[in-house]
BAMAR-342884 format. One record per residue: residue in one letter; chain; x, y, z of N, C-alpha, C, CB in turn. Coordinates in Angstrom, 3 decimals, padded with zeros to 6 digits. Glycine has a CB too. Layout:
residues N
r	c	nX	nY	nZ	caX	caY	caZ	cX	cY	cZ	cbX	cbY	cbZ
a	A	X	Y	Z	X	Y	Z	X	Y	Z	X	Y	Z
...
***
This chain:
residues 133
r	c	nX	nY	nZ	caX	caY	caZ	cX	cY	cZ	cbX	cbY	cbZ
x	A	087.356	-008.790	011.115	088.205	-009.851	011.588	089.643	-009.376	011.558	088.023	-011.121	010.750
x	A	090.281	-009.593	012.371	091.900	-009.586	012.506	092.718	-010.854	012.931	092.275	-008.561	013.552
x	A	093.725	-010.962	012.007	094.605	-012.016	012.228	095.901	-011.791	013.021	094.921	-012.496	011.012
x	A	096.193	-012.620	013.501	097.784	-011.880	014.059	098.602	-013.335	012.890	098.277	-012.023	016.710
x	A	099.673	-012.515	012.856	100.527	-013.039	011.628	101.835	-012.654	012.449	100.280	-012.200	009.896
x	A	102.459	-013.969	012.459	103.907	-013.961	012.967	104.793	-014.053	011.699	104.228	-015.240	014.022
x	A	105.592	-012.740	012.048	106.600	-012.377	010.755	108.067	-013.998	010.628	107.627	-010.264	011.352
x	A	107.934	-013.769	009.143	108.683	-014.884	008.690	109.892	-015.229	009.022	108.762	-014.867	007.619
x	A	110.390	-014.270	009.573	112.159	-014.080	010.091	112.257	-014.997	011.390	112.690	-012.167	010.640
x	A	111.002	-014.694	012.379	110.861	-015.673	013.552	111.410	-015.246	014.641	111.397	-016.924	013.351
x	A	111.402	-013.354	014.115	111.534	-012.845	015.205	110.967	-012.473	016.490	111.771	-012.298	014.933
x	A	109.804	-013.297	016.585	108.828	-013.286	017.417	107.935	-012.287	017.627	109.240	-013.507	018.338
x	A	108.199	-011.026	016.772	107.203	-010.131	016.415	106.285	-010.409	015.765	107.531	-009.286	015.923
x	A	105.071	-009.914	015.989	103.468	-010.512	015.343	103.407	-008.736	015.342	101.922	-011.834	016.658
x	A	102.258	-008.842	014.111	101.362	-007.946	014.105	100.223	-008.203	013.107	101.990	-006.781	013.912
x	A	099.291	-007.466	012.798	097.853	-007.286	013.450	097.654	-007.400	011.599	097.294	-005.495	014.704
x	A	096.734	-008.175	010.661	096.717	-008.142	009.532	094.903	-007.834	009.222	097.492	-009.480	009.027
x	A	094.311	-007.071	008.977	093.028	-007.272	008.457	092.190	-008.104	007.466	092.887	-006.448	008.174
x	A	091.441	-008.972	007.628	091.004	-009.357	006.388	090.578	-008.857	005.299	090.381	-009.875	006.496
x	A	090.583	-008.735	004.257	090.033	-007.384	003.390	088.393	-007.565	003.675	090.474	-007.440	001.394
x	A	087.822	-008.373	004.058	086.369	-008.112	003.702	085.886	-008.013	005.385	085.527	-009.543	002.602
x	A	086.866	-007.583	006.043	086.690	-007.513	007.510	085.228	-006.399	007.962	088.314	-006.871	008.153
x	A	085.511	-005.224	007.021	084.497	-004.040	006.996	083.032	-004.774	006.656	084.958	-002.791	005.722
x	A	082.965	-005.445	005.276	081.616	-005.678	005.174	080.956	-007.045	006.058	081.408	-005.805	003.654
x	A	081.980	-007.341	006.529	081.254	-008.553	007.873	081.021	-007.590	008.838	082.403	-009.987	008.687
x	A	081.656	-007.250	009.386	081.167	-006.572	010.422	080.163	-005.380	010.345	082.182	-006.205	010.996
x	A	079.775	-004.619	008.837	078.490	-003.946	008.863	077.204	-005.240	008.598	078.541	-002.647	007.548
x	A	077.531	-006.424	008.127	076.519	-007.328	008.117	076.180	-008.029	009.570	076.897	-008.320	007.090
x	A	077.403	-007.748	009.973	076.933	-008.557	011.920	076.476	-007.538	012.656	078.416	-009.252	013.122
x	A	076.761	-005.942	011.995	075.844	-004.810	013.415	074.325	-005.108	012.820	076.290	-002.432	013.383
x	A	073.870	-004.802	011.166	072.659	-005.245	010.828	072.376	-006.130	011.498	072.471	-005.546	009.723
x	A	072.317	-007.150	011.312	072.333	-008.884	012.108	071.609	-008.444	013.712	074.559	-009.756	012.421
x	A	072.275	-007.636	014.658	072.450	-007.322	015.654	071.327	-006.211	016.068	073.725	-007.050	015.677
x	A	071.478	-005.132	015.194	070.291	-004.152	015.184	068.867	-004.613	015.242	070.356	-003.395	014.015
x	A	068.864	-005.787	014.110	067.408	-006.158	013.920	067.195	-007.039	014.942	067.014	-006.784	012.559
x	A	067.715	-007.871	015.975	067.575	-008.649	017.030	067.183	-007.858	017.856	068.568	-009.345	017.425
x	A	068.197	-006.375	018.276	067.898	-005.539	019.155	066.461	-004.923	019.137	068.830	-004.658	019.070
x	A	066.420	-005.130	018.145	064.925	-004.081	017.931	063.669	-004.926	018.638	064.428	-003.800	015.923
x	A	063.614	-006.078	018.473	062.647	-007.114	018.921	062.709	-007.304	019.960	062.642	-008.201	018.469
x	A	064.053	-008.008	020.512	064.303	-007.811	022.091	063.938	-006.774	023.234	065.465	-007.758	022.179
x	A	064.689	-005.652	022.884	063.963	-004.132	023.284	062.623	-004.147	023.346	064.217	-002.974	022.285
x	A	062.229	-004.539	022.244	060.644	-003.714	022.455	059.733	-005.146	023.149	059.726	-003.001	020.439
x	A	060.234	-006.510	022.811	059.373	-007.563	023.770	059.697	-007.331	025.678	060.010	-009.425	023.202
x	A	061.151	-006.586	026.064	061.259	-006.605	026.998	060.355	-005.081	027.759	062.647	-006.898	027.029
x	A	060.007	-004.165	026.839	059.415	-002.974	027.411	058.058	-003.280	026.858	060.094	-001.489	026.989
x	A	057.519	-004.390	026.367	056.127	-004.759	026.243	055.376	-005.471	027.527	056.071	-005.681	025.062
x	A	056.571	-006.166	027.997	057.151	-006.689	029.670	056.490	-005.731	030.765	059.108	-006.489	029.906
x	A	056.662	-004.043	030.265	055.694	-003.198	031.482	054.641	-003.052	031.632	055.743	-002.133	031.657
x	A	053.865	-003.591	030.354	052.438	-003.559	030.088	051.932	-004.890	031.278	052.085	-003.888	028.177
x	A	053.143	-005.517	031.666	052.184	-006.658	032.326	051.974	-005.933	033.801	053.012	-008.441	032.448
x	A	050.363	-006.819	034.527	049.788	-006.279	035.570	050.388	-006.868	036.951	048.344	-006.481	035.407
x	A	051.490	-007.942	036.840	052.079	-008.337	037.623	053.449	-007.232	037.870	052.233	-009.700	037.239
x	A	053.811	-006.914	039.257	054.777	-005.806	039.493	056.063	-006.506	039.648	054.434	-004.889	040.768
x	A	056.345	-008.017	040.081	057.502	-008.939	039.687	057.739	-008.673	038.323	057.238	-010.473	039.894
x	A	056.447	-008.841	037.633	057.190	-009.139	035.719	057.914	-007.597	035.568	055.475	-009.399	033.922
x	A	057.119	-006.399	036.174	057.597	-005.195	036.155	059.228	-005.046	036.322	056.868	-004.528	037.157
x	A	059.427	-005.347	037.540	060.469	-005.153	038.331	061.517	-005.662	037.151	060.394	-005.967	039.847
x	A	061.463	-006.926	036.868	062.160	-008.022	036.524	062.649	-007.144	034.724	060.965	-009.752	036.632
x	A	061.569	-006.833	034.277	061.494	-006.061	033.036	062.595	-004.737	033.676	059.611	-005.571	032.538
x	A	062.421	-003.957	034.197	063.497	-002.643	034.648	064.928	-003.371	035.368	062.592	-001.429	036.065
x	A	064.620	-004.422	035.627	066.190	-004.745	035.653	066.942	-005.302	034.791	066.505	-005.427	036.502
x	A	066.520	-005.828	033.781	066.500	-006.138	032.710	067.122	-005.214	031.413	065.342	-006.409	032.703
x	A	066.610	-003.785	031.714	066.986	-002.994	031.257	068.195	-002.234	031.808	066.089	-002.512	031.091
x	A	068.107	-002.219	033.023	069.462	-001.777	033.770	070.574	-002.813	033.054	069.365	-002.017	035.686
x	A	070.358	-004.163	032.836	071.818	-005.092	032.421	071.891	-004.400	030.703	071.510	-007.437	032.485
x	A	071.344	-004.342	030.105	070.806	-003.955	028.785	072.015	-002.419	028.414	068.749	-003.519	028.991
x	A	071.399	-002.100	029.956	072.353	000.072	029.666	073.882	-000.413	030.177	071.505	002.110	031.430
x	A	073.744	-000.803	030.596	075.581	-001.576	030.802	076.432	-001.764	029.205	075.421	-003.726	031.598
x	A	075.410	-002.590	028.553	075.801	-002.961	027.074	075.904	-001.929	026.435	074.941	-003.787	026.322
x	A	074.860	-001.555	025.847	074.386	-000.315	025.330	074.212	001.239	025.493	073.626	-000.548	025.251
x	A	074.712	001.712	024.948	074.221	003.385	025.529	072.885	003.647	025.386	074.892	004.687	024.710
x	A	072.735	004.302	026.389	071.219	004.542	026.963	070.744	005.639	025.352	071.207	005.667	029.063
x	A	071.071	006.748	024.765	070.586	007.432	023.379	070.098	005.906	022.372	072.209	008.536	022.509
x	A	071.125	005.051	022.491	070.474	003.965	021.853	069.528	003.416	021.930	070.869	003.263	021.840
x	A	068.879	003.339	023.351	067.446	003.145	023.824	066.533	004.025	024.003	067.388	002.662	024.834
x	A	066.843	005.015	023.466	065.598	006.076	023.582	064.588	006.109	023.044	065.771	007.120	023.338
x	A	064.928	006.050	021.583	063.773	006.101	020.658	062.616	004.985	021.007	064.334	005.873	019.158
x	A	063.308	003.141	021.417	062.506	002.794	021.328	061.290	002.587	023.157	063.088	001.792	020.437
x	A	062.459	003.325	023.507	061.509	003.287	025.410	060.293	004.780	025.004	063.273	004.031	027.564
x	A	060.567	005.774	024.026	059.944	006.963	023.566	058.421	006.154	022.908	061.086	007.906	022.311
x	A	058.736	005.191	022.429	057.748	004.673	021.418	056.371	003.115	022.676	059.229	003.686	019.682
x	A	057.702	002.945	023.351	056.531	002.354	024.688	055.746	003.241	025.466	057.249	001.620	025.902
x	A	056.619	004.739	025.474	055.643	005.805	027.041	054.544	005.796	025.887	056.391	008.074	027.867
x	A	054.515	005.421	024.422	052.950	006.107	023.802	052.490	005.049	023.445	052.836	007.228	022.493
x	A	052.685	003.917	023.599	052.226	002.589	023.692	050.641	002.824	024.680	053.601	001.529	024.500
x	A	049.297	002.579	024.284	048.248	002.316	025.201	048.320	000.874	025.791	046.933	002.548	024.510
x	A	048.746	000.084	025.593	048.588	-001.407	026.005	049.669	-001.319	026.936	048.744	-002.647	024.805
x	A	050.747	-000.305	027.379	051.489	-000.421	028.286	051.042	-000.217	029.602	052.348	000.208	028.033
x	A	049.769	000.276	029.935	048.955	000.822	031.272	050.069	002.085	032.314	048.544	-000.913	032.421
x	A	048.991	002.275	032.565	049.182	003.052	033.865	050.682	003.218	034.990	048.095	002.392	034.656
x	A	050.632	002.170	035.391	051.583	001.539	036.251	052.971	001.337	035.239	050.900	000.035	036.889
x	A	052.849	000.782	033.956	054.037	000.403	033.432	054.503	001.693	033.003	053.971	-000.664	032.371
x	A	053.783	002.514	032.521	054.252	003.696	032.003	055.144	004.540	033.214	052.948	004.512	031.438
x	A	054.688	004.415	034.350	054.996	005.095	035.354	056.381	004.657	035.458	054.123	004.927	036.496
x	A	056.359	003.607	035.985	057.565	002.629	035.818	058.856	002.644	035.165	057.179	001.733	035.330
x	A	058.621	002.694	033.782	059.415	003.221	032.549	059.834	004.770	032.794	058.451	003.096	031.128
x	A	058.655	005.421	032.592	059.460	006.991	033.068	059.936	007.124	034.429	058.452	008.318	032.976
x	A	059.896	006.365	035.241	060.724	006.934	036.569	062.810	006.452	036.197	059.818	005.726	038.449
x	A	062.524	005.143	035.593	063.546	004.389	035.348	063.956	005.618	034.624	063.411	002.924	034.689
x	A	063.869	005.971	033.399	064.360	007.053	032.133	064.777	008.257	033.516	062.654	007.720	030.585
x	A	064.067	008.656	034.330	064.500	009.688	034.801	065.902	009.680	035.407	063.622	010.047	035.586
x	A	065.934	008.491	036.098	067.177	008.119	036.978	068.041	008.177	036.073	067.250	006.778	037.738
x	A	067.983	007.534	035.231	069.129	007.148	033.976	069.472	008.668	033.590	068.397	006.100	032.379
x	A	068.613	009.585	032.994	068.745	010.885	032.920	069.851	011.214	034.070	067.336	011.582	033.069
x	A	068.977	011.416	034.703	069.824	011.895	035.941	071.457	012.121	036.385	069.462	011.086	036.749
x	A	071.672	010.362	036.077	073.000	010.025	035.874	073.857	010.696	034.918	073.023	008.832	035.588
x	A	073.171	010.916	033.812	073.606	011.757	033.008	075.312	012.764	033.273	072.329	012.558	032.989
x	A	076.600	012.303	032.819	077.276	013.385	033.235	077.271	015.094	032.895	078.290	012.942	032.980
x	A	076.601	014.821	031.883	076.234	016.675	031.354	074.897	016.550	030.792	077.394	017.503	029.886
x	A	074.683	018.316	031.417	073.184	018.526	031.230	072.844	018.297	029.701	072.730	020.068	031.710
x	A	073.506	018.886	029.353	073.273	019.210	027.623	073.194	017.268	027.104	075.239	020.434	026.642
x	A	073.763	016.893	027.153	073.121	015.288	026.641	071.773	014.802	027.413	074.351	013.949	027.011
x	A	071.869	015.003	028.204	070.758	014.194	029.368	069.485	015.323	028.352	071.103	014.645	031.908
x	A	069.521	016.518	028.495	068.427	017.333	027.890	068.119	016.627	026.561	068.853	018.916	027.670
x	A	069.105	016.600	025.442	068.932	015.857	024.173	068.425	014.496	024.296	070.166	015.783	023.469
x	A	068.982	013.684	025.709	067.752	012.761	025.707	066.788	012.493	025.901	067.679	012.243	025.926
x	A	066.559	013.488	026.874	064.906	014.021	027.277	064.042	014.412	026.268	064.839	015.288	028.160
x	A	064.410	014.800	025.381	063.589	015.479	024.141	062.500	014.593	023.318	064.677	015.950	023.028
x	A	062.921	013.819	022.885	061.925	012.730	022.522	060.927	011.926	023.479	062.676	011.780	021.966
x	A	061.565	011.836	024.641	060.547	011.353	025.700	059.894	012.259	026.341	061.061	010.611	026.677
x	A	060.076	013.110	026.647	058.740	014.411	026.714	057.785	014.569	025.625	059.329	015.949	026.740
x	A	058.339	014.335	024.636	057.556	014.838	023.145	056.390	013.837	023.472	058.515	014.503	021.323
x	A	056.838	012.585	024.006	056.380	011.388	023.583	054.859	011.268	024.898	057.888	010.047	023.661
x	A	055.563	012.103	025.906	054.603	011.973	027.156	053.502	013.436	026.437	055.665	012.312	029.157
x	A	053.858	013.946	026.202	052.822	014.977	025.852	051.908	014.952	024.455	053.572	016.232	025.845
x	A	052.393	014.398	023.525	051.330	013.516	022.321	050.556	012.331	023.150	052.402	012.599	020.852
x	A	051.008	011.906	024.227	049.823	010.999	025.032	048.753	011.758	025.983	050.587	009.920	026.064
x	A	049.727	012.387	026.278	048.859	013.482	026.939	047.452	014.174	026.499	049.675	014.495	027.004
x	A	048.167	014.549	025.429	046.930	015.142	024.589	045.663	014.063	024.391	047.509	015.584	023.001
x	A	046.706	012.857	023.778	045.399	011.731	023.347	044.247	011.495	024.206	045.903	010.275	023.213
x	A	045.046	011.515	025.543	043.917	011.057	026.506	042.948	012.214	027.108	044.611	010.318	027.749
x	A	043.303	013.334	026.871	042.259	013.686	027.402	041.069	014.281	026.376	042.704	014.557	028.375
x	A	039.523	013.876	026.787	038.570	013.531	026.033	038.468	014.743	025.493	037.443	012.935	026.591
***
């Protein structure tokens, strides 16, 4: 939290005062925030598992407003943990990794876009393996 505090003289100068316990509110409101995110995220990429291609669609745009907010490394781990999701099918999986690719893509340097790729390859190839008999 920050206050603005107009100095006593009335010289119409303000400046900027911290609350002292400004730090531990605000690591209790990113907690707060993290654990919402986590549920949200993963009910909206549970969203690809459905067999309707509207709910699909609607789910990847969804996520497009989402990467606006958020940096996309922030969503990795848990879009990494849907490509190995079995209840996500066929189609949603497809879906999800084409989206990740674009986003990749965008990427302004290789070297990050690669570091984000890393876990989601890992993630397509431990499925990989699973499935075949």
């Amino acid at each position: 939290m920050v206050f603005i505090h107009e100095s006593a003289a009335g010289s119409g100068r303000k400046r900027s005062v911290a609350s002292p316990s400004s730090s531990a509110q605000d690591a209790s409101l990113a907690a707060a925030v993290k654990i919402r995110f986590l549920g949200i995220l993963a009910d909206i990429l549970k969203s690809l598992g459905d067999n309707k291609k509207h709910m699909r669609e609607c789910a990847l745009n969804t996520l497009d407003l989402w990467l606006a907010a958020v940096l996309l490394d922030k969503m990795v781990p848990y879009i990494t943990i849907a490509l190995m999701d079995s209840k996500l099918g066929a189609e949603g999986r497809k879906d999800l990794f084409d989206w990740l690719s674009r986003q990749l893509s965008m990427q302004s340097s290789f070297a990050k876009a690669a570091q984000l790729l890393k876990p989601a390859s890992a993630a397509m190839t431990i499925l990989a393996k699973c499935e075949v008999p």
